[in-house]
C-alpha positions as CSV (number, residue, x, y, z in Angstrom):
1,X,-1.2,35.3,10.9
2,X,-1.9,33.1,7.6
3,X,1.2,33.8,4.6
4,X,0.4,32.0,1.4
5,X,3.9,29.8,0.4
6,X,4.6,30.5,-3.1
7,X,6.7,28.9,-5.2
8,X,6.6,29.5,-9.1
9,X,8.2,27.2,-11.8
10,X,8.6,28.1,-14.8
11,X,8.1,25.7,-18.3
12,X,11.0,24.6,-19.9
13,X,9.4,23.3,-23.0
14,X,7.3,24.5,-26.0
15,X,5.2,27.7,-25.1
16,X,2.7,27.4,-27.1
17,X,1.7,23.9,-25.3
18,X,2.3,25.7,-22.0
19,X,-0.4,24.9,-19.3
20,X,-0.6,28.5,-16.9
21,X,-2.7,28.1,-13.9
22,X,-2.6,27.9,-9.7
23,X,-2.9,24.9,-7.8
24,X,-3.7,25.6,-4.3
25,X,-3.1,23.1,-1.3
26,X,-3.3,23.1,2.0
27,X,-4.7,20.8,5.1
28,X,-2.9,19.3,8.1
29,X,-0.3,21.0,9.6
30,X,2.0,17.3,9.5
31,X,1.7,17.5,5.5
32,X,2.6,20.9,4.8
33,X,6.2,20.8,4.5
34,X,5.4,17.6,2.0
35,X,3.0,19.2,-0.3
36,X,6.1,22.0,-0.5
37,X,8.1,19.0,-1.4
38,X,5.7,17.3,-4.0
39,X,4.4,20.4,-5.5
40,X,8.0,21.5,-6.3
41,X,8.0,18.2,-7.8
42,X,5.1,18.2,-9.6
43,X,5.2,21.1,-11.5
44,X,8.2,21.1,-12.8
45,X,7.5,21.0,-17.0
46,X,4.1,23.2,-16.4
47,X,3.9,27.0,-16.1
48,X,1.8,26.2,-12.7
49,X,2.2,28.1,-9.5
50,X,1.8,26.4,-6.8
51,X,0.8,27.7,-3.2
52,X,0.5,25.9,0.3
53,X,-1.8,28.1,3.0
54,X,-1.1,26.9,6.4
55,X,-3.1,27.1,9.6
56,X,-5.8,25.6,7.7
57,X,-5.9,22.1,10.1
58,X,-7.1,19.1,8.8
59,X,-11.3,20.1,9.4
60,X,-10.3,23.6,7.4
61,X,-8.7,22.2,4.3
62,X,-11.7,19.6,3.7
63,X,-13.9,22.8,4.0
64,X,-11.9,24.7,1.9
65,X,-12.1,21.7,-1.0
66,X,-15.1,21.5,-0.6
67,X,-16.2,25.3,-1.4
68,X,-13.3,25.0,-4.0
69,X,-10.8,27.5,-2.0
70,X,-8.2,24.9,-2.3
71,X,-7.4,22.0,-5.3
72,X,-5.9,19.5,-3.3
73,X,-6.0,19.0,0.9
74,X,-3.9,16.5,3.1
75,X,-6.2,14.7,5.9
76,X,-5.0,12.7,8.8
77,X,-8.3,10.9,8.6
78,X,-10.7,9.3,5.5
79,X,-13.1,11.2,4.6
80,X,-17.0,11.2,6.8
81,X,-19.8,9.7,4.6
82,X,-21.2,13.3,4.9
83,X,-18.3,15.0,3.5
84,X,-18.2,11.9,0.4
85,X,-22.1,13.3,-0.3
86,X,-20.5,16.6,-0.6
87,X,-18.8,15.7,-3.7
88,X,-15.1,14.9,-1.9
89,X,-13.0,12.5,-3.2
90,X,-9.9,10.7,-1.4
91,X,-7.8,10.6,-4.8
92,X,-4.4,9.1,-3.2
93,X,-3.1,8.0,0.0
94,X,0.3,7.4,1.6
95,X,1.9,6.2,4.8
96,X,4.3,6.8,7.1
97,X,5.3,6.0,10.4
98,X,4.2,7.7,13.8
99,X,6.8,7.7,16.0
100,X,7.8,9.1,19.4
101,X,10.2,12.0,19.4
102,X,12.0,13.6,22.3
103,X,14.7,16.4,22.7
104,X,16.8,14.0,24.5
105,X,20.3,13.6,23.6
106,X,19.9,9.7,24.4
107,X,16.8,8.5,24.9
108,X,16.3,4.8,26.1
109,X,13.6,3.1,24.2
110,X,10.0,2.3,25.1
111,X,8.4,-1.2,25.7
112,X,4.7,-1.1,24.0
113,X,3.3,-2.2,27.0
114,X,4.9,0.4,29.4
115,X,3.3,3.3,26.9
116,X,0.0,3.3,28.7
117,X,1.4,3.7,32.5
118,X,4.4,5.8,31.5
119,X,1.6,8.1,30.3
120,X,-0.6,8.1,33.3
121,X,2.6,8.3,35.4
122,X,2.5,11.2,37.8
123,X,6.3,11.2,37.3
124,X,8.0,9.3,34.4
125,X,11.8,9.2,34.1
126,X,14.0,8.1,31.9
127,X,16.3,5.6,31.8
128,X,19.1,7.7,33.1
129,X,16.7,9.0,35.8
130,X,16.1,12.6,34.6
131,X,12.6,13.7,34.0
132,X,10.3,12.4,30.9
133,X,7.8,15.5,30.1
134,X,4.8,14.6,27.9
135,X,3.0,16.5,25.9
136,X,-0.4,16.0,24.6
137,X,-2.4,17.0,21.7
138,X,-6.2,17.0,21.7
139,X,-8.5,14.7,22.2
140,X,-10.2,14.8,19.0
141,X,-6.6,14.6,17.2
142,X,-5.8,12.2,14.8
143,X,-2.6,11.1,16.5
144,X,-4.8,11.1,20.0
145,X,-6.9,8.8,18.2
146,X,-3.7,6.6,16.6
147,X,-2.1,6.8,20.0
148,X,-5.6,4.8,21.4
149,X,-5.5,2.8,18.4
150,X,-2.3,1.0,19.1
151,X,-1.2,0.8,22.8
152,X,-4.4,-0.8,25.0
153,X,-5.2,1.3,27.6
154,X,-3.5,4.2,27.1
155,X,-7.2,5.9,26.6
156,X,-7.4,6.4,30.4
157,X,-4.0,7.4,30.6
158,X,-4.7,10.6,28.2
159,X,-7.6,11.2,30.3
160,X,-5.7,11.3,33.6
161,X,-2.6,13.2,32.3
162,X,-4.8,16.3,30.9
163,X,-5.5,16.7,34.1
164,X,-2.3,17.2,35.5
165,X,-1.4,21.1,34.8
166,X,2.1,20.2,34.0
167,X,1.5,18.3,30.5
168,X,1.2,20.9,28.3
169,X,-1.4,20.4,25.2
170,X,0.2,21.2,21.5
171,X,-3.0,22.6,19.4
172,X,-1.5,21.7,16.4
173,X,1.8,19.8,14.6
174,X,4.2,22.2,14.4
175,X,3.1,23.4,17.8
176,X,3.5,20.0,18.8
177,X,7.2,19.6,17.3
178,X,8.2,23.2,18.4
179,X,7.8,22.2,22.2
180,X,9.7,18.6,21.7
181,X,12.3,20.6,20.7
182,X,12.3,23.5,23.2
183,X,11.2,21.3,26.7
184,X,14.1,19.1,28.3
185,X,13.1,16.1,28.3
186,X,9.9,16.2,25.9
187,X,8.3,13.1,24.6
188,X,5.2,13.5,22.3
189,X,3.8,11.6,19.0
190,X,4.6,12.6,16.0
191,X,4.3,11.7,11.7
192,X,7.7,11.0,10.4
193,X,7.3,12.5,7.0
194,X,7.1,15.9,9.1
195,X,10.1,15.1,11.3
196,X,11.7,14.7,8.2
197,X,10.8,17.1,5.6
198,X,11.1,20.3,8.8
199,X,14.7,18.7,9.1
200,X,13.1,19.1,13.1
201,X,15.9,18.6,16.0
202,X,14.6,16.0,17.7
203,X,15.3,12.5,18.5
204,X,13.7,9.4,17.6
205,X,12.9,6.9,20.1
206,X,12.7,3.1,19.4
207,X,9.9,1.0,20.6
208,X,10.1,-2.7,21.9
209,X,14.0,-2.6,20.7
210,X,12.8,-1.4,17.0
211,X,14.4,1.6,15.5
212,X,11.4,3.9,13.2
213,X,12.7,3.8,9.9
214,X,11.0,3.5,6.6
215,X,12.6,0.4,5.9
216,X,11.7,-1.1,9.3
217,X,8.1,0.3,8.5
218,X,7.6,-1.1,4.9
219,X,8.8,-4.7,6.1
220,X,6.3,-4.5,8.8
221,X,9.1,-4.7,11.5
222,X,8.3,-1.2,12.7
223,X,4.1,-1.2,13.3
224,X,2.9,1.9,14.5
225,X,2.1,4.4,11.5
226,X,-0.4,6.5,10.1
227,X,-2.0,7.3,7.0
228,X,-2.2,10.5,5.2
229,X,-5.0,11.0,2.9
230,X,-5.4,13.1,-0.6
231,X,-8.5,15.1,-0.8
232,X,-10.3,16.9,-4.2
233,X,-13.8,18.1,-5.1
234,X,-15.5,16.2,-7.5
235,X,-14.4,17.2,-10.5
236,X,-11.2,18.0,-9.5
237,X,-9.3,20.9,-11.3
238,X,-7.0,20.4,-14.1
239,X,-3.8,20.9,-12.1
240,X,-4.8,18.9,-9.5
241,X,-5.3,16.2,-11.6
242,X,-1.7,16.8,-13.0
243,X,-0.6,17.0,-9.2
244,X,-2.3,13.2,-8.5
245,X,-0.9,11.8,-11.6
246,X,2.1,12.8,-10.6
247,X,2.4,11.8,-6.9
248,X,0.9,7.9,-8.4
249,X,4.4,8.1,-10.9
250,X,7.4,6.6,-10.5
251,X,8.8,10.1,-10.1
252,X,6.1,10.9,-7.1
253,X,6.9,7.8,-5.5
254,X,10.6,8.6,-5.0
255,X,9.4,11.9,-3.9
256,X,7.4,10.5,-1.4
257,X,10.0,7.8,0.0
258,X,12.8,10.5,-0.2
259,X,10.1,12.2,2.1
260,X,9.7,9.4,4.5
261,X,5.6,7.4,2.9
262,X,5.1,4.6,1.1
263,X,1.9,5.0,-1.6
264,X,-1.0,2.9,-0.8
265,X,-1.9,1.0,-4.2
266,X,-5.2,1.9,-5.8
């Protein structure tokens, strides 16, 4: 069942320069907790409301910007040339990094080039020899498609591990993060900045003797991340032009690294 999030700030300021509207966000389930985060941040000073809907997915909050439900949508992708005709606009992007996350009390790290086999493994271990369980998201995910974008060969992998009826398939990000946490074991993909800002109990797990951090990620040490993408309608509304201004100022971009991403320049 859907629940608006509502979180109202009042000015503290002149009234009679007061600026009293709603902005309205929404998108993939990984930014969710960070849109909480930035709108609390970005509203501070302005008689706006702001209000996350969840459950949209990725695919619902560009349709909702586009019929002007929402003001501002996160995307795990860039925007289609058919949805740019529509009048969409990326106004900001960030990135953070993906990482693998387990429910293991220790993990041992993973070698890049063991990803792909460990996945299409009938029966991966750990290092300690108890069970590694994987769990998948869909095919047409965004961190499916990130997963394929950065460890060679782990396309056929996926495709031979869906059809094993142990690996369970997470429909969406904080499905995906609920079962890391509840399934012994667990090892799945996941965005840091979610990991993060859900304060999620989970483990990260280092790859090829690297440790995910931000720091390790913005000196390029760390390679694997992902990029999170801003969406608005052409025009956008009044608060969410407030809401971009803010997230490209200094104050935003503490916001964002005290939420785990780095802003991409203009």
């Amino acid at each position: 069942m859907q629940k608006a999030l509502i979180i109202a700030l009042l000015l503290t300021g002149c009234a009679s320069e007061a600026l009293s509207d709603e902005l309205k966000m929404g998108g993939t389930g990984s930014g969710l907790m960070l849109l909480e985060k930035l709108g609390a941040t970005c509203t501070q000073g302005f008689e706006t409301r702001f209000v996350v809907i969840p459950n949209l997915g990725g695919a619902g909050g560009v349709r909702a910007v586009s019929d002007r439900v929402l003001d501002v949508s996160i995307l795990g992708r860039p925007l289609k040339p058919e949805e740019v005709a529509k009048g969409l606009t990326e106004a900001a992007s960030i990135r953070t990094p993906f990482v693998f996350i387990t429910s293991h009390s220790r993990p041992n790290g993973l070698n890049s080039a063991d990803v792909a086999s460990m996945y299409g493994s009938g029966t991966p271990t750990w290092a300690d020899g108890t069970p590694l369980l994987i769990i998948m998201r869909p095919k047409g995910d965004s961190d499916t498609a990130i997963l394929e974008r950065h460890f060679p060969g782990i396309a056929a992998a996926l495709d031979k591990a869906s059809r094993r009826r142990e690996v369970p398939t997470a429909a969406t990000d904080q499905d995906n993060a609920d079962m890391v946490e509840r399934i012994p074991g667990s090892l799945s993909g996941a965005s840091y900045t979610q990991v993060k800002v859900e304060n999620r109990n989970v483990r990260f797990v280092p790859i090829d003797g690297v440790e995910p951090t931000l720091e390790n990620f913005e000196r390029g040490v760390y390679r694997y991340g992902r990029t999170l993408h801003f969406i608005v309608p052409t025009p956008p509304s009044p608060a969410a032009q407030r809401f971009i201004a803010c997230v490209r100022s200094p104050v935003g971009v503490q916001a964002l690294r005290d939420t785990g991403n780095l802003l991409n320049p203009e």
